[in-house]
ChimeraX commands (.cxc) that place a marker at each C-alpha (Angstrom):
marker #1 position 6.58,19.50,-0.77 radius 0.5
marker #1 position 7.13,16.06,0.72 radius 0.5
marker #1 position 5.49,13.04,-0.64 radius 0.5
marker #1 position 3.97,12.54,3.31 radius 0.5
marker #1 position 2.41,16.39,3.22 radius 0.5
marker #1 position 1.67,15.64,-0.39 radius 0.5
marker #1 position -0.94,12.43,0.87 radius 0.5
marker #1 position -1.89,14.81,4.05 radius 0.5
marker #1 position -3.29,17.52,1.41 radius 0.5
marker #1 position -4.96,15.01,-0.43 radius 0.5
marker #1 position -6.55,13.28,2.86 radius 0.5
marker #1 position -8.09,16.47,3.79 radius 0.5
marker #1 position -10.42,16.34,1.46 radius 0.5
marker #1 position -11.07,13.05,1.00 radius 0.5
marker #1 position -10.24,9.37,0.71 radius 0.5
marker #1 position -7.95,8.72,-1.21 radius 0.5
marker #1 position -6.81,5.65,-4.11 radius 0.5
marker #1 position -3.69,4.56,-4.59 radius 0.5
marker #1 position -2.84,2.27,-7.32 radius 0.5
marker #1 position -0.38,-0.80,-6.49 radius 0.5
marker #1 position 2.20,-2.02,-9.21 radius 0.5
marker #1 position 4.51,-4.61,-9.51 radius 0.5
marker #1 position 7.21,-4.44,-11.11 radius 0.5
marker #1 position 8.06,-8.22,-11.68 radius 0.5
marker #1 position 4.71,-8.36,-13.48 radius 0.5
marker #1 position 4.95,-6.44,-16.49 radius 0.5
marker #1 position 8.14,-4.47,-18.49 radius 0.5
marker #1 position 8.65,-0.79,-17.20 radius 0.5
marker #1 position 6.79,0.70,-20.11 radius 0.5
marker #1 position 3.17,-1.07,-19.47 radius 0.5
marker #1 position 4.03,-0.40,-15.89 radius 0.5
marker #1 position 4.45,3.91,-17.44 radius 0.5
marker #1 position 1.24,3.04,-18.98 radius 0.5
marker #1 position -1.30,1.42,-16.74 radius 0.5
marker #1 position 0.07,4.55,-14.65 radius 0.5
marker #1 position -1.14,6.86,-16.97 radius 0.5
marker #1 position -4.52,4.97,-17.41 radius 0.5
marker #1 position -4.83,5.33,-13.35 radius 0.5
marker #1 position -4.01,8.83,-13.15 radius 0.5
marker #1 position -7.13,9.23,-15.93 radius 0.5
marker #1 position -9.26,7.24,-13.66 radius 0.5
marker #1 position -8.23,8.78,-10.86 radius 0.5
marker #1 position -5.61,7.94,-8.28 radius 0.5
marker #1 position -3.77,10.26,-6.39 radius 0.5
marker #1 position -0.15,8.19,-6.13 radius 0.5
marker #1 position 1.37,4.99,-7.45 radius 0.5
marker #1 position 2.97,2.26,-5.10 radius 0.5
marker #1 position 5.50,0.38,-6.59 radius 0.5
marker #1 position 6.46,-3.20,-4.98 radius 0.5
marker #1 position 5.63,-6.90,-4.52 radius 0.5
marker #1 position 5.98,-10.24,-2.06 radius 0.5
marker #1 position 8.72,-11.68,-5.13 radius 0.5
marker #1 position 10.82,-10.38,-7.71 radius 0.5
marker #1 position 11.25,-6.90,-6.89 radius 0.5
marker #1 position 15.33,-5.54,-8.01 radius 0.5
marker #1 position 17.03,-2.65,-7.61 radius 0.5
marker #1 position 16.87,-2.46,-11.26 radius 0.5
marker #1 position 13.57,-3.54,-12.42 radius 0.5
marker #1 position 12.27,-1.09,-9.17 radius 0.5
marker #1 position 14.48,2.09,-10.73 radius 0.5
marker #1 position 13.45,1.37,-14.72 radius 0.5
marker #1 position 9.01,1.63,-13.30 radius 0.5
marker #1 position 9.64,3.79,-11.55 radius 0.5
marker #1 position 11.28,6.25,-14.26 radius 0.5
marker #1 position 8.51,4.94,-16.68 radius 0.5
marker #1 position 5.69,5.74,-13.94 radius 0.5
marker #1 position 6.42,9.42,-13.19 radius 0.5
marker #1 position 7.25,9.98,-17.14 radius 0.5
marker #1 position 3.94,8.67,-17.73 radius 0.5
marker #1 position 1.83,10.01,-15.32 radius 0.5
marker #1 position 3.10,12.45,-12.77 radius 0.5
marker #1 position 2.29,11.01,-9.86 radius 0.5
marker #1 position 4.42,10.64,-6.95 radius 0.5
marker #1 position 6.22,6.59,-7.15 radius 0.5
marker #1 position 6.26,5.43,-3.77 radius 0.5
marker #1 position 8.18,2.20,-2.89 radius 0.5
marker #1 position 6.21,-0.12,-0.58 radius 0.5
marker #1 position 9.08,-2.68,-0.36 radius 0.5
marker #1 position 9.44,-6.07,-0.37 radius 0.5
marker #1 position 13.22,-6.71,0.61 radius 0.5
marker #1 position 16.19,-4.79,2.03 radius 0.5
marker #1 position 17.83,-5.26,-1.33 radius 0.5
marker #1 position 15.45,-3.70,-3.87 radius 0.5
marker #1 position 16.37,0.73,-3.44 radius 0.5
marker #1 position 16.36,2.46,-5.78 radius 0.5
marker #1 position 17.30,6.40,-5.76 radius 0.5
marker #1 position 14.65,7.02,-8.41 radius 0.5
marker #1 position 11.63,6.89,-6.14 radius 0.5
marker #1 position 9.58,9.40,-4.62 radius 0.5
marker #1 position 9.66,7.93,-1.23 radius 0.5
marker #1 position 9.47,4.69,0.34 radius 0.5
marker #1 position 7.54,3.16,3.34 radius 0.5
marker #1 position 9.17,2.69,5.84 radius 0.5
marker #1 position 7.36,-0.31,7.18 radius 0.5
marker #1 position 7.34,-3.24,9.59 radius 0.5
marker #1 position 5.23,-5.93,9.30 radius 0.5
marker #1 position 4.01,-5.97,13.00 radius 0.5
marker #1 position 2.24,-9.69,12.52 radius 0.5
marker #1 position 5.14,-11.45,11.45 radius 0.5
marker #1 position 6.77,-14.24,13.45 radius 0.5
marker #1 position 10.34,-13.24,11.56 radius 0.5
marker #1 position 12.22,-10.93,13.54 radius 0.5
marker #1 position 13.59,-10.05,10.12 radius 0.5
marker #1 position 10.66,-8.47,8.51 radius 0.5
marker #1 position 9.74,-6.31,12.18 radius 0.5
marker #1 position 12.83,-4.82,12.54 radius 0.5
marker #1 position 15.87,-6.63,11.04 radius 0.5
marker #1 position 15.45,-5.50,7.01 radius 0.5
marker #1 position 14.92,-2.21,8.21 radius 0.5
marker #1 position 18.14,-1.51,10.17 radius 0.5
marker #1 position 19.88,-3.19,7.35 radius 0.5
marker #1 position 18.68,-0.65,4.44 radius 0.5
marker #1 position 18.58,2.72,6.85 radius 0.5
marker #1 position 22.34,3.54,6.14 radius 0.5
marker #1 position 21.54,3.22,2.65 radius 0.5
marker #1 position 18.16,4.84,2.32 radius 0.5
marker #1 position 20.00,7.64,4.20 radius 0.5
marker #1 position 23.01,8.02,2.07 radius 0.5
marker #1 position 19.89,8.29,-0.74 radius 0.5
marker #1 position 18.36,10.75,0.52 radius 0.5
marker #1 position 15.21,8.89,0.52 radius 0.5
marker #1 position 12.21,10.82,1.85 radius 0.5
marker #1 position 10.71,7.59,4.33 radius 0.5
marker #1 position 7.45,7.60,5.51 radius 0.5
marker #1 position 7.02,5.08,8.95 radius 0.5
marker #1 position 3.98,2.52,8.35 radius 0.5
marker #1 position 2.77,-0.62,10.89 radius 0.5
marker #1 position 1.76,-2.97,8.18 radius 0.5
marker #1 position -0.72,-5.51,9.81 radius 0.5
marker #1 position -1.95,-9.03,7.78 radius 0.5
marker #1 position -5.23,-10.16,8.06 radius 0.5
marker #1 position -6.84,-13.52,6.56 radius 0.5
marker #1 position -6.12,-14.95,4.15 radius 0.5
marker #1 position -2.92,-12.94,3.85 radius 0.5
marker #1 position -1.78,-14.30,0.52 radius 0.5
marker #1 position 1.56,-14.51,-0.75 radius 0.5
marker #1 position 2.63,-11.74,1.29 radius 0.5
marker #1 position 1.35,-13.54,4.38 radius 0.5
marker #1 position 3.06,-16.58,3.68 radius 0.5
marker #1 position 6.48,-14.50,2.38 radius 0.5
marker #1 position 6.44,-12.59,5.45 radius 0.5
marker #1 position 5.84,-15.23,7.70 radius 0.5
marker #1 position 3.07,-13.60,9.23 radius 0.5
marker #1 position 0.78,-14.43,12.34 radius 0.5
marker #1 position -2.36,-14.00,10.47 radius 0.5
marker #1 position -4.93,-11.68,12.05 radius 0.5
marker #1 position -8.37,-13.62,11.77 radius 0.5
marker #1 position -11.06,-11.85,9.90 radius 0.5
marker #1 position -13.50,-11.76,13.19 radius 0.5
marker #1 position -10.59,-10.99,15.99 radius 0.5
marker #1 position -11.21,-7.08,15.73 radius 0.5
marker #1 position -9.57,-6.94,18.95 radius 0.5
marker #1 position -6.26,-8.03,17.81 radius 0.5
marker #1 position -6.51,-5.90,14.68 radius 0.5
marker #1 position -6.98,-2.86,17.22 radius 0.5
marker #1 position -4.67,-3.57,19.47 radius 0.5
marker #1 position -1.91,-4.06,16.61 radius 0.5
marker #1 position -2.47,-0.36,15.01 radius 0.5
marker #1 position -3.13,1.11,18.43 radius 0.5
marker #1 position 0.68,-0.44,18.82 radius 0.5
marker #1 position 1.57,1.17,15.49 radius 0.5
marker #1 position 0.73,4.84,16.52 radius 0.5
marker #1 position 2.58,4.35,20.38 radius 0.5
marker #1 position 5.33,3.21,18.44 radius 0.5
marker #1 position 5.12,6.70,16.58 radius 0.5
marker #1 position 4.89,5.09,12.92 radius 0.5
marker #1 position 3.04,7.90,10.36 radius 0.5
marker #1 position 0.37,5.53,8.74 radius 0.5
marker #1 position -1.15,1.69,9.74 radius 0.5
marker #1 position -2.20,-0.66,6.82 radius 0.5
marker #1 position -4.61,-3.47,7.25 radius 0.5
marker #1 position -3.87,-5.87,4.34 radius 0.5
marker #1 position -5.57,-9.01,3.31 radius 0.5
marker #1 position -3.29,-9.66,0.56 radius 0.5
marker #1 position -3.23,-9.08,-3.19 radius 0.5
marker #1 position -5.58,-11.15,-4.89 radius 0.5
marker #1 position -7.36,-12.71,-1.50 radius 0.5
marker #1 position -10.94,-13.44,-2.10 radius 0.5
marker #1 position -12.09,-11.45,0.15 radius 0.5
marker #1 position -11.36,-7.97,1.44 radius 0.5
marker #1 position -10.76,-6.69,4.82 radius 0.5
marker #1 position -14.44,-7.15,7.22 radius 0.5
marker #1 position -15.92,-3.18,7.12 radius 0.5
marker #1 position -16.46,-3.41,11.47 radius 0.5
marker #1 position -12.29,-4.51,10.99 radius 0.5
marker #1 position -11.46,-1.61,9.35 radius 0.5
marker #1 position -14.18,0.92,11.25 radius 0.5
marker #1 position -13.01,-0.09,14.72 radius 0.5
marker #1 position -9.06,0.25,13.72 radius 0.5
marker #1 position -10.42,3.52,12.36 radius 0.5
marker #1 position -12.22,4.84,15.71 radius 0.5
marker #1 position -9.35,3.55,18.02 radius 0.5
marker #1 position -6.36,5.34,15.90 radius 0.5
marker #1 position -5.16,8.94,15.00 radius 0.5
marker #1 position -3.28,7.93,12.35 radius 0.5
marker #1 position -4.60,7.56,8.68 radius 0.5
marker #1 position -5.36,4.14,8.02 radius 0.5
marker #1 position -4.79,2.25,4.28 radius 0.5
marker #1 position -6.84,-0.60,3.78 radius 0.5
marker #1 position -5.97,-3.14,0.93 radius 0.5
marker #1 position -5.75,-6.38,-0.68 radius 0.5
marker #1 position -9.61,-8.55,-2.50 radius 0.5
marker #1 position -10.84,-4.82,-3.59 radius 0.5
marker #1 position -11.93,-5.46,-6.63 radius 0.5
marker #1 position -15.67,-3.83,-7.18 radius 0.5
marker #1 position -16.78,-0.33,-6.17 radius 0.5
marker #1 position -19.26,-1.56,-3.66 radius 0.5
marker #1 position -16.03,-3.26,-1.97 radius 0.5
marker #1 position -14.60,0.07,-2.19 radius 0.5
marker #1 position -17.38,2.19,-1.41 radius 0.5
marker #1 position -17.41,-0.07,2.09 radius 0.5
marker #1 position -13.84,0.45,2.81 radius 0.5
marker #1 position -13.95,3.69,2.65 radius 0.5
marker #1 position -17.70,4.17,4.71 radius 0.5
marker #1 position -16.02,2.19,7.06 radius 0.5
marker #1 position -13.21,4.78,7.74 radius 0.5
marker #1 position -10.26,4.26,5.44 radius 0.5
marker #1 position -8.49,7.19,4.69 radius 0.5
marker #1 position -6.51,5.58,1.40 radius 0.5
marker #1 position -7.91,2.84,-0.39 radius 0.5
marker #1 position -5.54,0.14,-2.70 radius 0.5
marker #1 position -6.27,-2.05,-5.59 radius 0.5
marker #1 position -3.41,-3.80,-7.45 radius 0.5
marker #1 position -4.63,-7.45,-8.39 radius 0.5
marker #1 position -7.49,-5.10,-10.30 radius 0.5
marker #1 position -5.46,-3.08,-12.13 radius 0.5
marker #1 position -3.45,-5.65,-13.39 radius 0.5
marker #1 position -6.21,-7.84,-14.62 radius 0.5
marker #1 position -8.60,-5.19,-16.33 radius 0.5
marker #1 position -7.83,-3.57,-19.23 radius 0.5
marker #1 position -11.50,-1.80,-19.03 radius 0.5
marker #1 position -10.65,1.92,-18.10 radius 0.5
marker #1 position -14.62,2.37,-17.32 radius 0.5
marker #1 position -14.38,-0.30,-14.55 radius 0.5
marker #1 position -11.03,0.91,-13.11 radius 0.5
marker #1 position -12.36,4.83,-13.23 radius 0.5
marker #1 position -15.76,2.71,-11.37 radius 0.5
marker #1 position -13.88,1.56,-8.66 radius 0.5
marker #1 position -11.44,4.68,-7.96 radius 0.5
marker #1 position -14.67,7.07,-7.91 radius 0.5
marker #1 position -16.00,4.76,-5.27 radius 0.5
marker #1 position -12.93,4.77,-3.42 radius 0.5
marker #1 position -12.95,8.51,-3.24 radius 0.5
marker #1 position -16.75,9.10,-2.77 radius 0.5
marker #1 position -16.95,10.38,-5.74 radius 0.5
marker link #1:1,2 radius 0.2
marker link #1:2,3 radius 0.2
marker link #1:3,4 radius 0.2
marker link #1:4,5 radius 0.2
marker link #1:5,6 radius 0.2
marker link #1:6,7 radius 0.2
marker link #1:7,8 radius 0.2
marker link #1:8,9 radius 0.2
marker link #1:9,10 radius 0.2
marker link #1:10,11 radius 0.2
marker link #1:11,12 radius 0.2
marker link #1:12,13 radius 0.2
marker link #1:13,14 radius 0.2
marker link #1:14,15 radius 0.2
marker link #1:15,16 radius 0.2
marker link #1:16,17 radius 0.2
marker link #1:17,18 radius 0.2
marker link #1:18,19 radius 0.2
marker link #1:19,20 radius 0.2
marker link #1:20,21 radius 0.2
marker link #1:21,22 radius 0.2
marker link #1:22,23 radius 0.2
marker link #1:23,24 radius 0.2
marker link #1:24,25 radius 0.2
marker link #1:25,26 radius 0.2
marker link #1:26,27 radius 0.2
marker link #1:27,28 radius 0.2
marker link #1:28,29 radius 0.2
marker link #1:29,30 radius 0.2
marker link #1:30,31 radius 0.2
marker link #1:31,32 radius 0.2
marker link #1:32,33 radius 0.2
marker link #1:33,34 radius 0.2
marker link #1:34,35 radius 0.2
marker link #1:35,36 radius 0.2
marker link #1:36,37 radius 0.2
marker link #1:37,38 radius 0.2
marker link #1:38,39 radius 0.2
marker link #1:39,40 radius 0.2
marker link #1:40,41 radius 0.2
marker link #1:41,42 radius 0.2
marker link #1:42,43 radius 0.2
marker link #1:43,44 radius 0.2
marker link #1:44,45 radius 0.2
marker link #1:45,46 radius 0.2
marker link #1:46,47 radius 0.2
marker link #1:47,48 radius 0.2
marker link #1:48,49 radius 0.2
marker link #1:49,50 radius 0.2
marker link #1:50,51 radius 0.2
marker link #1:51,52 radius 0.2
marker link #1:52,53 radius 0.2
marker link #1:53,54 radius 0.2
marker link #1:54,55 radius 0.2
marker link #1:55,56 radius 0.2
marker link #1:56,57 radius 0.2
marker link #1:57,58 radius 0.2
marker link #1:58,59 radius 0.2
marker link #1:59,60 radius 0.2
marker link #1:60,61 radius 0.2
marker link #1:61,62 radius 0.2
marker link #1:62,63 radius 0.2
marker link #1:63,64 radius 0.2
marker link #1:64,65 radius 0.2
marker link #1:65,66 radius 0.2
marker link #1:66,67 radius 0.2
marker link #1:67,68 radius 0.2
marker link #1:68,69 radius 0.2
marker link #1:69,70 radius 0.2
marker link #1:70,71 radius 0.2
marker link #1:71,72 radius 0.2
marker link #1:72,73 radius 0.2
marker link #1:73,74 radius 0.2
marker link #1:74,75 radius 0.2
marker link #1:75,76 radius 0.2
marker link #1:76,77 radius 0.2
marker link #1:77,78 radius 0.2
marker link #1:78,79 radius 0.2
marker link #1:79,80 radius 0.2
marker link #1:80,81 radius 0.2
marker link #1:81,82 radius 0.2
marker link #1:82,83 radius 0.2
marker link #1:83,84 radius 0.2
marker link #1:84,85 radius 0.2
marker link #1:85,86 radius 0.2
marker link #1:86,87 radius 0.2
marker link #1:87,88 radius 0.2
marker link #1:88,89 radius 0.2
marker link #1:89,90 radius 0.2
marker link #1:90,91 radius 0.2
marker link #1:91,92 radius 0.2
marker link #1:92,93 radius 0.2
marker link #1:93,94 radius 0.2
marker link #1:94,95 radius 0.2
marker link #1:95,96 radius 0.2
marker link #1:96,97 radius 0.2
marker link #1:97,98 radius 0.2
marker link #1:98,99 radius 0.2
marker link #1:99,100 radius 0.2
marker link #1:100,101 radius 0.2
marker link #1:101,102 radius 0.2
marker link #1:102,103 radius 0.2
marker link #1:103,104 radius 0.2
marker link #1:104,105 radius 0.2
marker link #1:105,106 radius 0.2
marker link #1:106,107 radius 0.2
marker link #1:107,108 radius 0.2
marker link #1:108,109 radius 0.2
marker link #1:109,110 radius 0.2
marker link #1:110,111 radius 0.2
marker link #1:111,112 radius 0.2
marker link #1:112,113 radius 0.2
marker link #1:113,114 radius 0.2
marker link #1:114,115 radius 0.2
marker link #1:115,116 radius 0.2
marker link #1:116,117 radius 0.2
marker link #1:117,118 radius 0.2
marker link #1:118,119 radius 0.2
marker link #1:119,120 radius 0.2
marker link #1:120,121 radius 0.2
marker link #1:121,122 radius 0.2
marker link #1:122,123 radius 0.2
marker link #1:123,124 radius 0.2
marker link #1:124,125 radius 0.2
marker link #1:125,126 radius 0.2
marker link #1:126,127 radius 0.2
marker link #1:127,128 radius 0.2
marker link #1:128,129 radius 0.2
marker link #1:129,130 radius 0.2
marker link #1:130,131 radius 0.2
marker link #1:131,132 radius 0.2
marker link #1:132,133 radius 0.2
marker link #1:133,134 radius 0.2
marker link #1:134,135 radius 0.2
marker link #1:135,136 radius 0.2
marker link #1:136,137 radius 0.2
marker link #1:137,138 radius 0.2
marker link #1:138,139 radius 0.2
marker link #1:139,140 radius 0.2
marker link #1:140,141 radius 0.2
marker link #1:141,142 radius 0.2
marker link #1:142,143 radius 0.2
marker link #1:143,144 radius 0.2
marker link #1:144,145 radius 0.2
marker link #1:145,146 radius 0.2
marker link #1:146,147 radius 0.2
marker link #1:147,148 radius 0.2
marker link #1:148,149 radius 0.2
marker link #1:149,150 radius 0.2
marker link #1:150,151 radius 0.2
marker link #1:151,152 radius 0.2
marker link #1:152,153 radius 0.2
marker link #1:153,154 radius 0.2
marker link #1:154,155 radius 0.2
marker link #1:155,156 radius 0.2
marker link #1:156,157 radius 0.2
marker link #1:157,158 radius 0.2
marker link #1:158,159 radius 0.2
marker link #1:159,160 radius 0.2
marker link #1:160,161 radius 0.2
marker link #1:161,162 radius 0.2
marker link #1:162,163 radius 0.2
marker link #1:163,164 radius 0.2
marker link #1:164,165 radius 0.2
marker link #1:165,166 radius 0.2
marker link #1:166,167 radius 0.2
marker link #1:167,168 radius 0.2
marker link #1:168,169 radius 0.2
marker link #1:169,170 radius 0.2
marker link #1:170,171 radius 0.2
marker link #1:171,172 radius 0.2
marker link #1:172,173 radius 0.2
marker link #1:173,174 radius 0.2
marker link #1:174,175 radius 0.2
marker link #1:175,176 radius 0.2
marker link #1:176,177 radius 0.2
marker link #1:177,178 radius 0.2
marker link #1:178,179 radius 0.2
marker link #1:179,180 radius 0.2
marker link #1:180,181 radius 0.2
marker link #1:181,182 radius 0.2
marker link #1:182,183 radius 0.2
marker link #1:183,184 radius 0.2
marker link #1:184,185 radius 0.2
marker link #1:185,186 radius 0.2
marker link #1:186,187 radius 0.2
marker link #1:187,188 radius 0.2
marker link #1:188,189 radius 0.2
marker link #1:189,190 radius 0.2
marker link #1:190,191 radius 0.2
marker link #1:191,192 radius 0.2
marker link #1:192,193 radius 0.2
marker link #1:193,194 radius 0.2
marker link #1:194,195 radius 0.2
marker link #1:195,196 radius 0.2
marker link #1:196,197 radius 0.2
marker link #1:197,198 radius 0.2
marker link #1:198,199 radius 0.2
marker link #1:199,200 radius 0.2
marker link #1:200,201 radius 0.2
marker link #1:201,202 radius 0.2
marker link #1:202,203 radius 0.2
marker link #1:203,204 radius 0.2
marker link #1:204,205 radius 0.2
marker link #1:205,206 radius 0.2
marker link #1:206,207 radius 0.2
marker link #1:207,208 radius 0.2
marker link #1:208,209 radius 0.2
marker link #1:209,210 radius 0.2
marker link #1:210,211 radius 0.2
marker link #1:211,212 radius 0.2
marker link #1:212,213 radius 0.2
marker link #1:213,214 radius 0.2
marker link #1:214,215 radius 0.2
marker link #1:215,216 radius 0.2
marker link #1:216,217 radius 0.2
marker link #1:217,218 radius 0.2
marker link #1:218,219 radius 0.2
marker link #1:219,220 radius 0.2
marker link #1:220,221 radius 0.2
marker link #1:221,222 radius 0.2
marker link #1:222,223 radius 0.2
marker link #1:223,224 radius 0.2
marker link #1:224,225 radius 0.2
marker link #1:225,226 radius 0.2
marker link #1:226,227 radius 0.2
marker link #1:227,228 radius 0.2
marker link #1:228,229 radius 0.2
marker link #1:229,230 radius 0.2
marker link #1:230,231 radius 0.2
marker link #1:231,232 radius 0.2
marker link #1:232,233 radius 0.2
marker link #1:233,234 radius 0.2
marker link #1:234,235 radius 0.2
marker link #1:235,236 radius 0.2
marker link #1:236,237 radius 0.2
marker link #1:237,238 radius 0.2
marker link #1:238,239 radius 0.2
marker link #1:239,240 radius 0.2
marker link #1:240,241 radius 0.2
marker link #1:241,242 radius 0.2
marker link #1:242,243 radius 0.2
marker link #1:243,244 radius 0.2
marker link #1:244,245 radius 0.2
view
């Protein structure tokens, strides 16, 4: 089974929670672990990536650690054309369809397609879209932020992500932002798009979870969380709320 049909099972009965790791933050085996600690509390996959720091090597060594320690499929959500590593599950194929760098749309991505193909990397297409305050990813990807009230732009940019035949759209505020993505964002993407929609970035309680996922999103991500609480009650709090559960 692919990773994509994998997420499609999952999504049919439910939201889903995905937990977001970094593997410039901690050594490979904590990264094994807090995977092992999400999988108890939870979460259905594990992306690995982040804005800074990511290497081919520190990438391959969490992502060996992560499915040794928990199972669950480790799926790349990249942060340069550089960082590949064959030891992933799959990797999202994204382009970051706010940015004002022609790199990050388009130009990274025909650079590492020869090489994810010789890999044999399973790639799943994604329009990633940055809303306020966009963070360090914002700022890293030079990105055109989406303002938190201009729903219309949001919709218009994942409406542009499904004509453009990309698999998934992800509305990100960025990790640690102080606020998540605006509910009536996130329900009016939801209603205007056949595609499943991620929503992530300033989730950090269940009652910001339980509102991204009334409002319509089909996978919900917390990273910032996960690697700030070592309390395996809280974490298991805000998965369950994620998933409805």
């Amino acid at each position: 089974m692919t990773v994509k049909q994998y997420l499609l099972d999952r999504m049919s009965e439910g939201t889903l929670h995905i937990a977001l790791l970094d593997p410039d933050k901690q050594p490979a085996e904590k990264a094994g672990e807090m995977a092992r600690h999400m999988k108890e509390a939870g979460t259905d996959a594990i992306f690995i990536g982040g804005s800074t720091g990511v290497t081919a090597q520190n990438l391959s060594e969490t992502a060996v650690a992560i499915k040794e320690a928990s199972g669950l499929p480790a799926i790349l959500f990249p942060g340069n054309a550089e960082a590949i590593s064959p030891d992933i599950d799959a990797l999202l194929f994204m382009s970051m369809m706010n940015s004002s760098k022609l790199d990050w749309v388009m130009g990274a991505q025909v650079y590492a397609a020869p090489y994810i193909r010789k890999l044999g990397i399973e790639t799943i297409p994604m329009g990633y879209i940055v809303v306020e305050p966009g963070m360090k990813v914002g700022e890293v990807g030079k990105a055109m932020l989406v303002k938190r009230d201009d729903v219309k732009t949001a919709v218009s940019y994942a409406l542009a992500c499904e004509m453009f035949g990309m698999e998934l759209a992800y509305l990100e505020a960025g990790s640690g932002a102080g606020q998540p993505v605006p509910p009536e964002m996130i329900r009016a993407v939801k209603e205007a798009i056949s595609i499943p929609l991620i929503v992530g970035g300033g989730i950090r309680t269940p009652e910001a979870a339980a509102a991204a996922r009334e409002a319509g999103a089909d996978i919900i991500v917390t990273g910032t969380l996960i690697e700030q609480c070592d309390d395996l009650d809280k974490l298991k709090a805000v998965v369950k709320a994620a998933k409805g559960i």
